[in-house]
Backbone as ProteinMPNN parsed JSONL, in Angstrom:
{"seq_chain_A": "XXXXXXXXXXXXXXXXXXXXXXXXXXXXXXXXXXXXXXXX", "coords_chain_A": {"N_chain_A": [[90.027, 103.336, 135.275], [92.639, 103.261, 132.855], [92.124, 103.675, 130.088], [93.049, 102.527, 128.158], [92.635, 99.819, 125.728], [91.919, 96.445, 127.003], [94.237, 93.631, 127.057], [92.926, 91.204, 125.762], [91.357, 92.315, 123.72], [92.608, 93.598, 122.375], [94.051, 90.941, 120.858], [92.051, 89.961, 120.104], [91.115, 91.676, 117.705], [93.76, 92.374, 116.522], [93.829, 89.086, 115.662], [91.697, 89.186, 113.566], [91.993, 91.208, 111.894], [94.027, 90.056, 110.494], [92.936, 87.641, 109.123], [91.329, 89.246, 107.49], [93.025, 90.58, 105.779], [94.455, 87.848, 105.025], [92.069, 86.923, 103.42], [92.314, 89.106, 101.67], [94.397, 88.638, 100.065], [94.022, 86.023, 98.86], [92.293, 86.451, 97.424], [92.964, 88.247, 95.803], [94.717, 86.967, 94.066], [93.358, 84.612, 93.55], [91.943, 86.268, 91.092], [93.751, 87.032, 89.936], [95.807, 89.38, 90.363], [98.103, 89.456, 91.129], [100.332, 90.479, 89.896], [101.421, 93.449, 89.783], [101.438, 96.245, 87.271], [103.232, 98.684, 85.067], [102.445, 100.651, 82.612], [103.258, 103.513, 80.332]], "CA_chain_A": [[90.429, 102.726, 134.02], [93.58, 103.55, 132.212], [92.144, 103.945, 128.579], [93.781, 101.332, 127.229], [91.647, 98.174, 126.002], [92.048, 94.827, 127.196], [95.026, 92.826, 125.739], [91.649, 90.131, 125.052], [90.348, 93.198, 123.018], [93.835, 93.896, 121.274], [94.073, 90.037, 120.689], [90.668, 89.591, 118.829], [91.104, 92.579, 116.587], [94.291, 91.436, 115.751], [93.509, 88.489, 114.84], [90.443, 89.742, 112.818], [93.217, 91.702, 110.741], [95.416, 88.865, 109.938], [92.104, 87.136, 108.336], [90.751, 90.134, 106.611], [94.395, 90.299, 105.383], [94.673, 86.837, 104.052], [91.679, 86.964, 102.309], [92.503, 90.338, 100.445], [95.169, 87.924, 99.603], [93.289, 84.768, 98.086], [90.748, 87.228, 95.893], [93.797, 88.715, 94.871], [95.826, 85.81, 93.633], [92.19, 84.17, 92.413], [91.653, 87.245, 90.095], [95.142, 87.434, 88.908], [96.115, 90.808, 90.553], [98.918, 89.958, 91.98], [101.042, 91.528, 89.429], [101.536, 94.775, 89.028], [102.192, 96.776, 86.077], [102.717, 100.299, 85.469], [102.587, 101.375, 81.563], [103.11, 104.736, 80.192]], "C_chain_A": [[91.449, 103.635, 133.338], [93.318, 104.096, 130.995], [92.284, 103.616, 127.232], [93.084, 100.432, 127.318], [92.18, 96.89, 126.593], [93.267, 94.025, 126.567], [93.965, 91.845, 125.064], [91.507, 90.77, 124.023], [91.38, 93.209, 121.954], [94.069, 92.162, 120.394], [93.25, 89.728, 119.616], [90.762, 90.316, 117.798], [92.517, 92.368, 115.932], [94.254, 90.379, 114.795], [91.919, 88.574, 113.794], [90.96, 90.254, 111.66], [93.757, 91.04, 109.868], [94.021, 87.911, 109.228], [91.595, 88.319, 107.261], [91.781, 89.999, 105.735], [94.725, 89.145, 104.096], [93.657, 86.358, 102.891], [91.246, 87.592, 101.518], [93.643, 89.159, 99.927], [94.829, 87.147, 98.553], [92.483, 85.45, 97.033], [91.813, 87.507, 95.289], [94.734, 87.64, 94.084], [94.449, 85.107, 92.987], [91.852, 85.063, 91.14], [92.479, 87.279, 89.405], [95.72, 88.939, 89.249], [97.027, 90.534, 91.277], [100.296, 90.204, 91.295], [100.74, 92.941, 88.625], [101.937, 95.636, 88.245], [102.012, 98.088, 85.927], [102.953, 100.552, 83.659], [102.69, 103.084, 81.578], [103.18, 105.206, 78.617]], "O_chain_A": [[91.121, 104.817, 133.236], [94.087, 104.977, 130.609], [92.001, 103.951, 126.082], [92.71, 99.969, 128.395], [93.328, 96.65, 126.218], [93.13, 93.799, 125.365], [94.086, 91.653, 123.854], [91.477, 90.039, 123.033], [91.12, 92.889, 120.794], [94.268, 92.271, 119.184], [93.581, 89.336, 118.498], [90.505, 89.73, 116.747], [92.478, 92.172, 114.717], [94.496, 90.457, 113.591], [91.314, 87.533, 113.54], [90.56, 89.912, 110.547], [93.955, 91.324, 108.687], [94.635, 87.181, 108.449], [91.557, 87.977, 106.079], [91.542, 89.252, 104.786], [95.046, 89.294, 102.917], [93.948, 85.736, 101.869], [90.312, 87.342, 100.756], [93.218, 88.889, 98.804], [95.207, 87.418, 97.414], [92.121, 84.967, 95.96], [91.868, 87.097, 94.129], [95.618, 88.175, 93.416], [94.484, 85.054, 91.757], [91.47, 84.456, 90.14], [92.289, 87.524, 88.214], [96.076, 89.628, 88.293], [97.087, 91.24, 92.284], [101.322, 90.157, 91.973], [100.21, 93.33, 87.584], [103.099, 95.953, 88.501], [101.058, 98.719, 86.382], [104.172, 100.66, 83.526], [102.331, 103.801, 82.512], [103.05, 106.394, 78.321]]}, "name": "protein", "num_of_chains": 1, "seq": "XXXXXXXXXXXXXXXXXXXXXXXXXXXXXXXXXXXXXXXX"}
Protein backbone atom coordinates (compact mmCIF):
# COMPACT_ATOMS: atom_id res chain seq x y z
CA UNK A 1 0.00 0.00 0.00
CA UNK A 2 1.13 3.38 -1.09
CA UNK A 3 -0.31 5.52 1.87
CA UNK A 4 -2.52 7.27 0.04
CA UNK A 5 -6.43 6.68 0.69
CA UNK A 6 -8.78 5.59 -1.77
CA UNK A 7 -10.05 8.28 -4.25
CA UNK A 8 -13.78 6.58 -2.71
CA UNK A 9 -12.27 7.80 0.67
CA UNK A 10 -11.12 11.31 -0.76
CA UNK A 11 -14.61 11.50 -2.50
CA UNK A 12 -16.81 10.97 0.68
CA UNK A 13 -14.86 13.36 2.84
CA UNK A 14 -15.09 15.76 0.33
CA UNK A 15 -18.24 15.72 -0.08
CA UNK A 16 -18.91 15.70 3.75
CA UNK A 17 -17.01 19.20 3.61
CA UNK A 18 -19.03 20.82 1.00
CA UNK A 19 -22.22 20.00 3.38
CA UNK A 20 -20.68 20.93 6.63
CA UNK A 21 -19.76 24.06 4.58
CA UNK A 22 -23.16 24.92 3.35
CA UNK A 23 -24.68 24.60 6.45
CA UNK A 24 -22.13 26.94 8.33
CA UNK A 25 -23.64 28.91 5.59
CA UNK A 26 -27.56 28.70 6.19
CA UNK A 27 -27.06 29.26 10.28
CA UNK A 28 -25.11 32.02 9.21
CA UNK A 29 -27.40 33.88 6.90
CA UNK A 30 -30.49 32.57 9.38
CA UNK A 31 -28.82 34.46 12.35
CA UNK A 32 -27.91 37.47 10.41
CA UNK A 33 -24.05 37.07 10.53
CA UNK A 34 -23.34 37.46 7.37
CA UNK A 35 -22.18 40.92 7.75
CA UNK A 36 -19.32 41.88 9.13
CA UNK A 37 -18.42 44.86 10.98
CA UNK A 38 -15.39 46.04 12.57
CA UNK A 39 -15.90 49.23 15.02
CA UNK A 40 -13.28 51.00 16.88
Amino acid sequence: MSGRPPTEELARVEGQRWAIEDAFKTAKTELGLTHNETRS
